[in-house]
N, C-alpha and C positions, 0 to 999 in steps of 0.2 A: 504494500500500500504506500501510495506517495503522501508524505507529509511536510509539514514546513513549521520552519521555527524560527522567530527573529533576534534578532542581538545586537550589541553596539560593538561588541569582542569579535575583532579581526581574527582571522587563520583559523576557526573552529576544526578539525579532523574528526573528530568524536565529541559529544552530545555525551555530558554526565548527567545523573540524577544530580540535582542539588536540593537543600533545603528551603520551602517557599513557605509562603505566610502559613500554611496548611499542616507542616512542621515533620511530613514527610517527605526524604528525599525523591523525587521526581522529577523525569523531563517531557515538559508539557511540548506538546504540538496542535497544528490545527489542518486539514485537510483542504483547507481554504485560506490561500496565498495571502490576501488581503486583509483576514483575522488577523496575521500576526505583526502588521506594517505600526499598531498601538503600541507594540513593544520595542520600536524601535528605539523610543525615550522613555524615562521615567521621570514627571513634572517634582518629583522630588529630590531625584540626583540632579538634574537641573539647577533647579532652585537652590540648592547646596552651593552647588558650585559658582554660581552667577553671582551669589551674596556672600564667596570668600570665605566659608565652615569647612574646615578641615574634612578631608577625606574621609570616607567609612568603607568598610570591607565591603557592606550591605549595606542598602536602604528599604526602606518601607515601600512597598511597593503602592501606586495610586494606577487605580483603572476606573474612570469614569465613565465606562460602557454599561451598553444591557445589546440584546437584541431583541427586533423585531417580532410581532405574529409571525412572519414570516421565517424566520431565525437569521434572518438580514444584522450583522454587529452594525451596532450603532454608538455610536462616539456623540458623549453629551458634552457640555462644557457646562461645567459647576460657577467657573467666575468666567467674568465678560472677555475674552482674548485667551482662552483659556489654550485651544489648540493650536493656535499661531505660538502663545508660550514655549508651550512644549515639543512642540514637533521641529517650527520653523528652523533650517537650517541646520539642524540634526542629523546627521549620515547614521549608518547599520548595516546590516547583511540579513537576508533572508536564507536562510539554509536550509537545504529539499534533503530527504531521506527516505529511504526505500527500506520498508521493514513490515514483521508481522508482529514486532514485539509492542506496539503499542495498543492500549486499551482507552477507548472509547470513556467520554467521560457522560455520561446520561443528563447531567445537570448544566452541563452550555453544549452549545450547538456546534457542532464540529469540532470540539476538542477531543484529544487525544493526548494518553500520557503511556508513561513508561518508567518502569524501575531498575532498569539495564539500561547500561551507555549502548548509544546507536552510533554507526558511523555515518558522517553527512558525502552523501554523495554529487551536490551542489551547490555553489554558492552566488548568491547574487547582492553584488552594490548598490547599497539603494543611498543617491548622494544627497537627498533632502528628503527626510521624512513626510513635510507636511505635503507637498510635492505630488509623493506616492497618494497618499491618501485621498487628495482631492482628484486625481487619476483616477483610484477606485472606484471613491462617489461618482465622479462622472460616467462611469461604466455600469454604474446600476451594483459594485460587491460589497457596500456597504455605505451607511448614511451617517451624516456628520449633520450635530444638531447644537446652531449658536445657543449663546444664552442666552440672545433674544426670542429663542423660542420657547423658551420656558415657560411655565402657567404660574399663577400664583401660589397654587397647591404645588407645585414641583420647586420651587422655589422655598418655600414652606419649608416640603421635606427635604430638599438639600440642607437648608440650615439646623434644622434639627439633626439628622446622620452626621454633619458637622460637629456639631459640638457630643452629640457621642461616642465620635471617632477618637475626640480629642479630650477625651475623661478616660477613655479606655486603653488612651497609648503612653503614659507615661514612661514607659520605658524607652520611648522613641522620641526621645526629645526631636531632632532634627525635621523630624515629622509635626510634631507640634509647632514647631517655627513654622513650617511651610503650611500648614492651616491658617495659623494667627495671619502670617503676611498677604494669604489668597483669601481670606473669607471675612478676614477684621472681626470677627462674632467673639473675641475673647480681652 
């Protein structure tokens, strides 16, 4: 089965499990090219980086997706410029692998994962994330939703999940910075 995985780590040869917010080691893929172009950045190692806080091994991972009825991923934006923040001018590699070791994840739509390292048998440079993305959207593989599309109710619940993200992460300060300076709620 062909699948794909994205990254900002040049020369990948093999695909390990590592440990994700989920706290089992795994290596997540998606069977849809264009799923994985959200992970090209993480609006937190960003945001780290751009405001001068020292380096981390890891960062708190931020995905402000869902999908579709359709199971169409959809890319929301929490704050106003949210995926021009993140993406704009961001390079990565999408990397293809051919295997039977991965298992199907029932709870998102075209995900796949695996507990065995795979070897990647392609790579491709993607030199501007946001780039990719709005390529996609233009193509019909996924939709990108400003925060001017937001509803009052979605906006509601944004700031509420917000400030429960950020009573529940205390151990991730760098993460709590990067709430406080995107959402001002604290």
């Amino acid at each position: 089965m062909k699948l794909f995985h994205a990254s900002q780590t040049p020369g990948i040869r093999v695909l390990e499990p590592r440990c994700s917010s989920h706290g089992r080691p795994l290596v997540y893929f998606s069977d849809c090219r264009e799923n994985t172009l959200v992970y090209l950045s993480n609006a937190v190692e960003k945001f780290c980086r751009e405001t001068g806080l020292p380096p981390q091994a890891s960062y708190y991972k931020w995905g402000s997706y869902g999908f579709t009825k359709e199971g169409l991923l959809c890319l929301e934006e929490y704050w106003p410029d949210a995926t021009l923040e993140t993406y704009g001018g961001e390079a990565g590699y999408v990397y293809t692998v051919e295997t039977e070791k991965a298992q199907p994840l029932s709870e998102i739509p075209h995900a796949f994962v695996s507990e065995e390292a795979v070897e990647v048998t392609a790579c491709e440079f993607v030199p501007d994330a946001l780039a990719a993305l709005k390529q996609a959207e233009q193509a019909g593989k996924l939709a990108l939703r400003s925060y001017a599309e937001n509803t009052p109710e979605k906006l509601q619940w944004i700031e509420e999940n917000i400030r429960r993200e950020y009573e529940k992460t205390d151990e991730f300060p760098y993460y709590q910075e990067f709430l406080k300076a995107k959402f001002r709620l604290f």
